[in-house]
VMD Tcl script that draws the C-alpha trace (Angstrom):
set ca {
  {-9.13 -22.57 -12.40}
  {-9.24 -20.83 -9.23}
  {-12.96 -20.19 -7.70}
  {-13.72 -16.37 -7.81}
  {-13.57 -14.39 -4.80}
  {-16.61 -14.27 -2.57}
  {-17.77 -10.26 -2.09}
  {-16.45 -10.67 1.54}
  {-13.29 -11.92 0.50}
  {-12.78 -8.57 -2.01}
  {-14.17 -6.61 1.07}
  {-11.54 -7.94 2.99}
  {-8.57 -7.80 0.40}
  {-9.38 -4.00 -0.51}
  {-9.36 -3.75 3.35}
  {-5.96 -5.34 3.73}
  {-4.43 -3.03 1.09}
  {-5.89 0.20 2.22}
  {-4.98 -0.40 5.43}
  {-1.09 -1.24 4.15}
  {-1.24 1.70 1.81}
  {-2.19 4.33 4.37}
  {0.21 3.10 6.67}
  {3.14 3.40 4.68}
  {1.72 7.17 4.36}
  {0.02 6.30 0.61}
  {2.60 6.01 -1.76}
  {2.15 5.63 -5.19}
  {4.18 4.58 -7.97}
  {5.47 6.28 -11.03}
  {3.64 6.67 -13.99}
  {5.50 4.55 -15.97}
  {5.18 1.57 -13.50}
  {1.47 2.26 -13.37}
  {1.36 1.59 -17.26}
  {3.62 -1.09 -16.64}
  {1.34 -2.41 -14.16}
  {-2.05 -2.12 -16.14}
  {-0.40 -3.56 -19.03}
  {0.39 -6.93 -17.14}
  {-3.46 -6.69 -16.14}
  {-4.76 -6.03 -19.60}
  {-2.75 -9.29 -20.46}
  {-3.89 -11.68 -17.52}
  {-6.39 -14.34 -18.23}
  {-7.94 -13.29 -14.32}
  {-8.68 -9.77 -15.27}
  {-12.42 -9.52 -15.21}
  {-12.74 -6.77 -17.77}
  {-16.81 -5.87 -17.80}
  {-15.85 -4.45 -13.86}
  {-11.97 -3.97 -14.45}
  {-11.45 -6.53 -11.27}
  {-8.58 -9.15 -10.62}
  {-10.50 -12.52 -11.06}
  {-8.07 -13.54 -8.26}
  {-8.17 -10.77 -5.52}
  {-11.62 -9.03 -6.41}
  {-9.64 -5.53 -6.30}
  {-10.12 -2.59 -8.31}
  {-6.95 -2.84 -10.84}
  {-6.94 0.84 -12.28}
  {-7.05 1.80 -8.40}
  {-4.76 -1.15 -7.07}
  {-2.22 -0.21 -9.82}
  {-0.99 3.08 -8.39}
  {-0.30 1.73 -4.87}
  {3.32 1.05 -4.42}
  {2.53 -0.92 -1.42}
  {0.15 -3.43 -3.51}
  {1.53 -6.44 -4.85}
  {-0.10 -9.00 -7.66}
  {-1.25 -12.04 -6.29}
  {-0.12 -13.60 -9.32}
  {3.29 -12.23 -9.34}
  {3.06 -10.79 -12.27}
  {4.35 -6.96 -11.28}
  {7.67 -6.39 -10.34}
  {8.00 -5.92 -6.56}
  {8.35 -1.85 -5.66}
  {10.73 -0.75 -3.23}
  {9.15 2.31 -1.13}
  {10.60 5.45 0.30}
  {13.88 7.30 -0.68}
  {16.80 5.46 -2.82}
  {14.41 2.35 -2.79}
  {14.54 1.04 0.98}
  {11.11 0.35 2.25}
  {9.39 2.56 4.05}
  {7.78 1.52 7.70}
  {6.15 3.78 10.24}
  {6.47 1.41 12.94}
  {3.26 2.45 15.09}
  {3.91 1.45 17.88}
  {7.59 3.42 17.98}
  {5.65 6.65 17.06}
  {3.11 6.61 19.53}
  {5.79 5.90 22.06}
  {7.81 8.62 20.94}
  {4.65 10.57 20.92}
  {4.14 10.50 24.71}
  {7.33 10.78 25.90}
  {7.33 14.12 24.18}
  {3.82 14.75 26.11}
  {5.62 13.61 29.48}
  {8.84 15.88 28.88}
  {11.09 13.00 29.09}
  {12.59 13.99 26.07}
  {14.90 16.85 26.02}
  {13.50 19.57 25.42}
  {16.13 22.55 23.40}
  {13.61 25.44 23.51}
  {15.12 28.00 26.23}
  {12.97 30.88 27.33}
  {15.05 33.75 28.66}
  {14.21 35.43 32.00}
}
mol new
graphics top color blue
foreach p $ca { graphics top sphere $p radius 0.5 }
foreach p [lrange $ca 0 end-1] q [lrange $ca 1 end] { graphics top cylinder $p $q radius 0.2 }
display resetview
């Protein structure tokens, strides 16, 4: 059996998927897949029920559950597409904040006339 994770190592997890979560602008799945989801939890041999933790990850399940962007690391959720008609959903950060300054620059073009 697989050595439970450290308190650093379910800081760091939690970290990991907050930080995925939020940048895929925090979206959750339905409410059926979140019973779906705590269902394949309840039945897990990992699930650490006293504190409602994954034995494998450390994470908060009931929390982790609702995050479409969080995956189990035993496989045992079906993956979740994000975003409209199931494609995934990426910000790409580094495309925004470019897009970002040019519009602070005026290189884009800019439609807004003013008359004279």
């Amino acid at each position: 059996m697989k050595k439970k994770p450290s308190m650093l190592d379910m800081v760091k997890n939690f970290a990991k998927e907050v930080k995925n979560y939020a940048k895929e602008g925090a979206p959750n799945v339905s409410q059926g897949a979140y019973i779906d989801r705590l269902s394949a939890c309840d039945a897990c041999e990992h699930l650490k029920r006293q504190s409602m933790r994954c034995g494998l990850c450390g994470c908060l399940v009931e929390q982790k559950a609702k995050w479409a962007t969080s995956d189990c690391p035993d496989k045992r959720w079906p993956r979740q597409k994000v975003g409209s008609q199931g494609k995934p959903v990426s910000l790409k950060g580094q495309q925004v904040i470019q897009k970002r300054k040019e519009r602070r620059n005026g290189s884009q073009d800019n439609s807004t006339k003013t008359g004279d």
